[in-house]
C-alpha positions as CSV (number, residue, x, y, z in Angstrom):
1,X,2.0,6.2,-10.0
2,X,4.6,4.7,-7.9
3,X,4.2,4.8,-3.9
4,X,6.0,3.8,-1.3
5,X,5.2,1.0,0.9
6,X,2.9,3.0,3.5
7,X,3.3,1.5,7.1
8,X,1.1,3.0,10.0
9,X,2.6,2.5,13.5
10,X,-0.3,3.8,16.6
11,X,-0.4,2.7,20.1
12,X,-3.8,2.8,21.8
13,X,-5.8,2.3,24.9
14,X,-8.2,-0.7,24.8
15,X,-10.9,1.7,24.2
16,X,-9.5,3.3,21.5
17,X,-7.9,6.0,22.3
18,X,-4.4,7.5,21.6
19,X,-3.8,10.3,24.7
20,X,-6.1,11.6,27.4
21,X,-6.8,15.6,27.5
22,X,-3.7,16.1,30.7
23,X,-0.9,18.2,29.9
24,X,2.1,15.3,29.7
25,X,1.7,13.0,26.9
26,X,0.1,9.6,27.8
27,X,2.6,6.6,27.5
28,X,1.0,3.9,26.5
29,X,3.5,1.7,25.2
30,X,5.8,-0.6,27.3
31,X,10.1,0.3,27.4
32,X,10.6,-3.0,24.8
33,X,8.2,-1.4,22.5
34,X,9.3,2.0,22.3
35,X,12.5,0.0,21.1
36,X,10.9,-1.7,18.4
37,X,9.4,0.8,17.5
38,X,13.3,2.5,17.4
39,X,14.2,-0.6,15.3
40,X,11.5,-0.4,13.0
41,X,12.4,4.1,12.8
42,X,15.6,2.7,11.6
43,X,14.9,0.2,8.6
44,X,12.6,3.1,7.1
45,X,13.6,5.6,4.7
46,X,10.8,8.4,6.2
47,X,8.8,8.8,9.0
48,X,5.9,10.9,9.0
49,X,3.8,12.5,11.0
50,X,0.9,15.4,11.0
51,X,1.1,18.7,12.0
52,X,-1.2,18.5,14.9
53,X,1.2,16.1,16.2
54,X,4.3,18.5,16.1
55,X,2.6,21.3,17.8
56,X,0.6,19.1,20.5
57,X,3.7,16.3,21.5
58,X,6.5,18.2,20.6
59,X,8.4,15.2,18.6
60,X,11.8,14.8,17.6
61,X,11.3,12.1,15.7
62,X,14.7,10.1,15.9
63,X,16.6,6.5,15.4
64,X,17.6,6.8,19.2
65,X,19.8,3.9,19.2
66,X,23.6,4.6,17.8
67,X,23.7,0.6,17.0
68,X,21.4,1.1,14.9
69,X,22.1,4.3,13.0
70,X,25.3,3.2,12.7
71,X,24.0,-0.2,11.1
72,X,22.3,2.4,8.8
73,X,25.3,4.5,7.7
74,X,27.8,1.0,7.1
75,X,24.5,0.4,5.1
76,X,25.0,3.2,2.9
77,X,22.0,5.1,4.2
78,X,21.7,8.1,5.7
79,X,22.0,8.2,9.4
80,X,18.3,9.0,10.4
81,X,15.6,8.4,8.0
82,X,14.2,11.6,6.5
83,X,11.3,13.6,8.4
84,X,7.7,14.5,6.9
85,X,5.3,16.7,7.7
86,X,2.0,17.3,6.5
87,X,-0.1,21.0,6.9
88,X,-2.2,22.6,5.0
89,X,-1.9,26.0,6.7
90,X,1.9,26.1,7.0
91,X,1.5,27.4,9.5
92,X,4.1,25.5,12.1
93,X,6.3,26.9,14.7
94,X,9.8,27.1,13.4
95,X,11.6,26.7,16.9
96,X,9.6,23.2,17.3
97,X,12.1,20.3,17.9
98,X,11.5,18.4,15.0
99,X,12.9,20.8,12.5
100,X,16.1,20.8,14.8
101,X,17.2,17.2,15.2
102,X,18.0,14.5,13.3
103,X,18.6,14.5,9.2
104,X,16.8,16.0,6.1
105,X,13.2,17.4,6.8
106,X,10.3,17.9,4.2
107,X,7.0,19.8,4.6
108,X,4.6,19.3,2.4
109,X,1.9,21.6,1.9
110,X,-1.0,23.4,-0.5
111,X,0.2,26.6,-2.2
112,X,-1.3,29.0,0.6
113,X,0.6,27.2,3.2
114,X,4.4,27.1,1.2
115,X,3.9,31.0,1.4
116,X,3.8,30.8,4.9
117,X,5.7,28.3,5.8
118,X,8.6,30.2,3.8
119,X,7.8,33.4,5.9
120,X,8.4,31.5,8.9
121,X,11.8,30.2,8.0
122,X,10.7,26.7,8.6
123,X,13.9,24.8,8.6
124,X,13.0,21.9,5.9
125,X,12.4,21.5,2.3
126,X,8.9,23.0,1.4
127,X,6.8,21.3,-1.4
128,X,3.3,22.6,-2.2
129,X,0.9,20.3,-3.6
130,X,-1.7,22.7,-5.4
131,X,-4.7,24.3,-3.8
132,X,-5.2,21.2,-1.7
133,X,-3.3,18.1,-0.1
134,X,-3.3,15.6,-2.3
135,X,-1.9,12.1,-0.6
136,X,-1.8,10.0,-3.9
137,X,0.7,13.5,-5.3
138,X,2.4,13.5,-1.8
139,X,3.2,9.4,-2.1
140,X,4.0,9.4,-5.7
141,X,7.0,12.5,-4.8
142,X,8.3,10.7,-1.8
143,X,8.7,7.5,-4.2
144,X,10.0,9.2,-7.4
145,X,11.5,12.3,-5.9
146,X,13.0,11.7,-2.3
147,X,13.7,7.9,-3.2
148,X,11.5,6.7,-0.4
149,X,10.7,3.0,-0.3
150,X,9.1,2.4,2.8
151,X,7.4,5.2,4.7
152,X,6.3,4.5,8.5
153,X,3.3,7.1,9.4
154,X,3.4,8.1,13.4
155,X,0.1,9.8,13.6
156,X,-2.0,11.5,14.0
157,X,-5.8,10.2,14.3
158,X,-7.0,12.5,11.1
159,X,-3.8,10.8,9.0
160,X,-4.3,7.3,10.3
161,X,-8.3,7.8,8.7
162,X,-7.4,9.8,6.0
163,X,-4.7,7.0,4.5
164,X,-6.9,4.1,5.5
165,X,-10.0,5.3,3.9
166,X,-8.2,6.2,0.4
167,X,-7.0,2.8,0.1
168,X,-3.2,4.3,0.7
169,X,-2.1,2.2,4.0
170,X,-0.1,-1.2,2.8
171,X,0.2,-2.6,7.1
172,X,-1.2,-1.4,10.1
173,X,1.4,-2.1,13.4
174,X,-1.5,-1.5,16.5
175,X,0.2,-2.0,19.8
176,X,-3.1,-2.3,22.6
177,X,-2.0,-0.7,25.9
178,X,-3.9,-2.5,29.2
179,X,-5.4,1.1,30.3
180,X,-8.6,2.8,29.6
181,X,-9.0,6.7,28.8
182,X,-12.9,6.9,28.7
183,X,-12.6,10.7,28.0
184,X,-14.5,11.5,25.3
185,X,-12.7,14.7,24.3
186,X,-9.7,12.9,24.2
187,X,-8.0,11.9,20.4
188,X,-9.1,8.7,19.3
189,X,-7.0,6.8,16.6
190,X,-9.5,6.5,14.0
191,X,-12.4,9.0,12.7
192,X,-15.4,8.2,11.2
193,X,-14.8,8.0,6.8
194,X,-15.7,5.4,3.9
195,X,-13.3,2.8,4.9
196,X,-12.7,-0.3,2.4
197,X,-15.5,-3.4,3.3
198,X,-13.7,-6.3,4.4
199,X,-11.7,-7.9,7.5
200,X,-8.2,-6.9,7.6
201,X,-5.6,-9.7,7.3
202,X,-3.4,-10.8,10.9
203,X,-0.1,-11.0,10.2
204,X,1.6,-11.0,13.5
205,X,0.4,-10.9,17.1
206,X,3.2,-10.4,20.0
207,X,3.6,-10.2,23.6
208,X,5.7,-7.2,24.3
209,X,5.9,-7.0,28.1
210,X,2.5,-6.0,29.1
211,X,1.1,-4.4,25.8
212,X,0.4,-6.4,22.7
213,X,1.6,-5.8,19.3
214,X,-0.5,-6.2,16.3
215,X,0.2,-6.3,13.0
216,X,-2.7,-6.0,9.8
217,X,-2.8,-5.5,6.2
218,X,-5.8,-4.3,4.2
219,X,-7.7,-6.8,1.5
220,X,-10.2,-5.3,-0.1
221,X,-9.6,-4.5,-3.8
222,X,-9.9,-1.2,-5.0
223,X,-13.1,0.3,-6.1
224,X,-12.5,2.3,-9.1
225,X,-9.7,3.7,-11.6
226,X,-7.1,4.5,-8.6
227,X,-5.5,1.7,-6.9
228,X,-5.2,0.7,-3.4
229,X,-2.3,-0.7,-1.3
230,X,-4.5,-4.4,-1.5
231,X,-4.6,-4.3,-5.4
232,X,-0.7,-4.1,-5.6
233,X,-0.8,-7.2,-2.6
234,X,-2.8,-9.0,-4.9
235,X,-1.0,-8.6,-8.1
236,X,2.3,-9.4,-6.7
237,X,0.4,-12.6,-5.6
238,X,-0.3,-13.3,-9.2
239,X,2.9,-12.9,-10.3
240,X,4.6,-15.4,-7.7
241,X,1.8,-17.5,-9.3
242,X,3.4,-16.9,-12.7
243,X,6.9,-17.9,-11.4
244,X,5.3,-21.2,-10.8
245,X,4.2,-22.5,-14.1
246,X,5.8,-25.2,-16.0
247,X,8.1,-23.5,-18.5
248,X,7.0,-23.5,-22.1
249,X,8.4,-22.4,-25.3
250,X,4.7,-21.5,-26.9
251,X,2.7,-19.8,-24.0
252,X,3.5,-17.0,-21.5
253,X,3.9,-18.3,-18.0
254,X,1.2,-16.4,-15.8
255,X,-0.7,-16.4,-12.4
256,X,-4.3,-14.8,-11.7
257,X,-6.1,-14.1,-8.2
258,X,-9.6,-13.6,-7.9
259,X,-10.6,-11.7,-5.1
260,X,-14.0,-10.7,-3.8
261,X,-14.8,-6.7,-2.5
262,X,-14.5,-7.8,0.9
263,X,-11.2,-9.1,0.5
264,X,-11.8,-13.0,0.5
265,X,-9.9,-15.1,-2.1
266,X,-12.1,-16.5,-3.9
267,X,-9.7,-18.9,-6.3
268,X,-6.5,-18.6,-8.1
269,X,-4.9,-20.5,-10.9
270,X,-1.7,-20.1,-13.4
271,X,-0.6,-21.2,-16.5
272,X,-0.5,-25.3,-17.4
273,X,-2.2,-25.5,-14.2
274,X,-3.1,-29.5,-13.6
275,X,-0.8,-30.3,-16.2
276,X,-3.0,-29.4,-18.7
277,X,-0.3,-27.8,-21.4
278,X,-3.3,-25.2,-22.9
279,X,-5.2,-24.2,-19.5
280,X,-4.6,-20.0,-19.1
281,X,-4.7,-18.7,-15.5
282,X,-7.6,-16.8,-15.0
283,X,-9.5,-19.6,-17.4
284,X,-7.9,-22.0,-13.9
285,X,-8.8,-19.9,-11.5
286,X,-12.6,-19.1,-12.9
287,X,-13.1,-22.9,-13.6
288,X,-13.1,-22.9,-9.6
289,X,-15.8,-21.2,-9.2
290,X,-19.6,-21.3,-9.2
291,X,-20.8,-19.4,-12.4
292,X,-23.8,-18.5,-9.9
293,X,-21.2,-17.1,-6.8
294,X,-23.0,-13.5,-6.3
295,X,-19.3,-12.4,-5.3
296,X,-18.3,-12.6,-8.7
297,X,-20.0,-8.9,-9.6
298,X,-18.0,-7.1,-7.3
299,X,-15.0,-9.8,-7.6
300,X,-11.4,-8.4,-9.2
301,X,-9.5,-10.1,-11.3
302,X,-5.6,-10.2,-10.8
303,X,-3.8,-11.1,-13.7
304,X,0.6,-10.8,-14.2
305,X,-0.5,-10.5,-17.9
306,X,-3.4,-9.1,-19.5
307,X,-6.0,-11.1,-20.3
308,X,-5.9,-12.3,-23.8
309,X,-8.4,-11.3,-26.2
310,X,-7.7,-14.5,-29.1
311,X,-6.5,-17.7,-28.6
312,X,-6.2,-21.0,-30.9
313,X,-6.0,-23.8,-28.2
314,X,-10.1,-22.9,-26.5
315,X,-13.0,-21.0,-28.1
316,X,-13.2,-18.5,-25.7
317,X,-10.7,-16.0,-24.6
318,X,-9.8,-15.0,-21.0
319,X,-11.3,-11.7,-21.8
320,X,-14.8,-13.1,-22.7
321,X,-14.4,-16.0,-19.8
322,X,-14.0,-12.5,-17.5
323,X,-17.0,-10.9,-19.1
324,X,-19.4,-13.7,-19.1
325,X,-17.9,-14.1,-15.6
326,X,-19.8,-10.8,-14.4
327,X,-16.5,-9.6,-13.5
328,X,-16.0,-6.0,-13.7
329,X,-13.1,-4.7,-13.0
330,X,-9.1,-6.4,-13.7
331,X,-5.5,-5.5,-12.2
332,X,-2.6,-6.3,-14.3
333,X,1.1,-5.9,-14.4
334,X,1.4,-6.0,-18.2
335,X,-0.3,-5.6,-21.7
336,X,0.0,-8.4,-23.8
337,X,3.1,-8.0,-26.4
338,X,3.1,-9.8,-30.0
339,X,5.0,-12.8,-29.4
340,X,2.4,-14.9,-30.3
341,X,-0.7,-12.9,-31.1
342,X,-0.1,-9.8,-33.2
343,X,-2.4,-6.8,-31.9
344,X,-3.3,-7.7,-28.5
345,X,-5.6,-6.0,-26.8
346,X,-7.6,-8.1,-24.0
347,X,-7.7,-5.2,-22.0
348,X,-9.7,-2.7,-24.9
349,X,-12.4,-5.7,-25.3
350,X,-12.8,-6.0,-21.8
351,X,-13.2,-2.3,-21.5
352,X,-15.4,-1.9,-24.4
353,X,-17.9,-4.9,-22.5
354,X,-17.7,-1.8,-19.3
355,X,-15.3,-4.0,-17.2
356,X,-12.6,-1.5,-15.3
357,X,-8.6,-2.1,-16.2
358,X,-5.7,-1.2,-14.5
359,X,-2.4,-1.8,-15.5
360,X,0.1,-1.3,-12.8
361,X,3.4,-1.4,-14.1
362,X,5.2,-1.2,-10.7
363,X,5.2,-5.0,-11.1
364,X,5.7,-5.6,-15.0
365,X,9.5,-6.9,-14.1
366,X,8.3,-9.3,-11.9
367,X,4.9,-10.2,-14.3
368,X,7.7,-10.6,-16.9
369,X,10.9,-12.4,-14.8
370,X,9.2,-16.5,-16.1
371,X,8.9,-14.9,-19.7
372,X,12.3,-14.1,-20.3
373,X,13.4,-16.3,-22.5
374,X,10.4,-15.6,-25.0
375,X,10.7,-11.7,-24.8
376,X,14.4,-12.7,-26.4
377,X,12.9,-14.3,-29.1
378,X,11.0,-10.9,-30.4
């Protein structure tokens, strides 16, 4: 299932919160960062928000600067990025200004709420999701139907948790305001939930006049068959691995990560690593490692091409140096074709020895981009 790159932009107080309980909205960011947050609105292709957030600030939800949707049009863009909403209910007010401004609008919903919604002649394109909201369905039509690439989510609190927690959030932009709220009836920008273990990576701090910008990604692997926005960080990790190996006529060029549940690298490696002409990648990137490292159980295994199940050159395939590993569970971009080995299948022995595989194909191009010249052989 293909996603969009799912961007979460908040500004909060230094305790945490993201309004008081008055009547007028709370400002908490500076002037310059309500403009970067204008420039970052304008090299998106959505921006959503919640319903709670339509009916309690009112938003419209715009690329304020012309400069800039100009810049977007020349680009061959539309001139504002499109508008989402999330509710179950449907239930919405159809005079609110976000329905009146700007360019296309979308509203997605459960089944129950598209009645409504439809009742109320709410200005936008209506999509129901089933009985429930369903984020993986609601990411996967943004990508494949709307052509969304990069989403930036505005809020609320509950959609800030609920994207976090399911593993769905690919960078967190936190701008810390120099105020206190201390009300606690007041929104906060994150719930309690079963957040992913781990320390988030820093990508960027910045000074923006007296308020502080921010700016995280998530680590931790995934836990089970559904990926989350760290597993497709990692794999694209492995495949700028593969890109690196020397190029050989008789071997696939590849790159393998392995990562720990918290979200710590624990070693990589890639093909003809060390200039050894027969080493494999995850055979490098395991030979790094203590066989006794606890983290290993709980470790994933990032690979641009499945792991292979026979080899000539070592005794042991990378599919039994996973498994003896204590590995349980492998991301890759790409099942192993026949070019060398007829009837590959790394990925049904490691399955059948209860290790979890996931084959993301979002990033086969890239897995296969060092391998071209050997596909053209087949």
């Amino acid at each position: 299932m293909s996603h969009p790159y799912v961007l979460l932009s908040a500004a909060v107080s230094l305790d945490g919160y993201l309004d008081d309980t008055g009547p007028e909205r709370l400002l908490l960011s500076s002037p310059a960062d309500f403009d970067r947050v204008d420039e970052v609105r304008a090299s998106v292709d959505a921006i959503l928000v919640g319903a709670g957030t339509i009916r309690a600030d009112n938003p419209r939800l715009l690329v304020n600067s012309p400069q800039r949707r100009s810049a977007r049009v020349a680009a061959g863009r539309p001139e504002y990025p499109l508008k989402v909403t999330v509710s179950g209910s449907g239930d919405l007010d159809p005079d609110a200004r976000f329905w009146h401004t700007g360019g296309e609008k979308v509203l997605y919903t459960t089944d129950r709420g598209a009645q409504r919604a439809r009742a109320l002649g709410i200005a936008a394109d209506v999509v129901p999701l089933g009985a429930d909201l369903d984020w993986r369905r609601l990411l996967t039509h943004l990508h494949d139907v709307r052509g969304v690439a990069r989403l930036m989510v505005e809020g609320g609190g509950l959609i800030h948790t609920q994207l976090l927690t399911q593993g769905l959030a690919d960078e967190l932009q936190l701008v810390l305001a120099p105020l206190f709220v201390g009300d606690p009836e007041a929104p906060r920008l994150f719930g309690p939930g079963g957040y992913q273990s781990g320390r988030l990576r820093l990508l960027e701090t910045r000074r923006i006049e007296d308020v502080v910008l921010m700016r995280y990604e998530p680590t931790a692997p995934g836990t089970g068959p559904l990926p989350a926005a760290a597993d497709h960080h990692w794999l694209a990790l492995a495949c700028e691995l593969a890109a690196r190996c020397p190029p050989s006529d008789t071997a696939f060029s590849v790159g393998a990560v392995v990562v720990a549940a918290d979200g710590t690298e624990l070693a990589r490696g890639h093909s003809r690593e060390g200039g050894d002409p027969v080493v494999h990648a995850e055979e490098a990137a395991l030979a790094k490692l203590d066989p006794a490292d606890p983290r290993l159980g709980g470790a994933t295994v990032y690979s641009s091409l499945e792991p292979c199940a026979r080899r000539a050159s070592r005794p042991a395939p990378c599919a039994r140096l996973i498994v003896d590993a204590g590995v349980r569970r492998v991301v890759t971009a790409w099942r192993e074709p026949d070019t060398f080995v007829a009837d590959a299948d790394g990925s049904g022995l490691l399955a059948a020895r209860g290790v979890e595989v996931l084959v993301l194909p979002e990033h086969e191009e890239q897995a296969k981009a060092p391998n071209r010249h050997l596909l053209r052989r087949r």
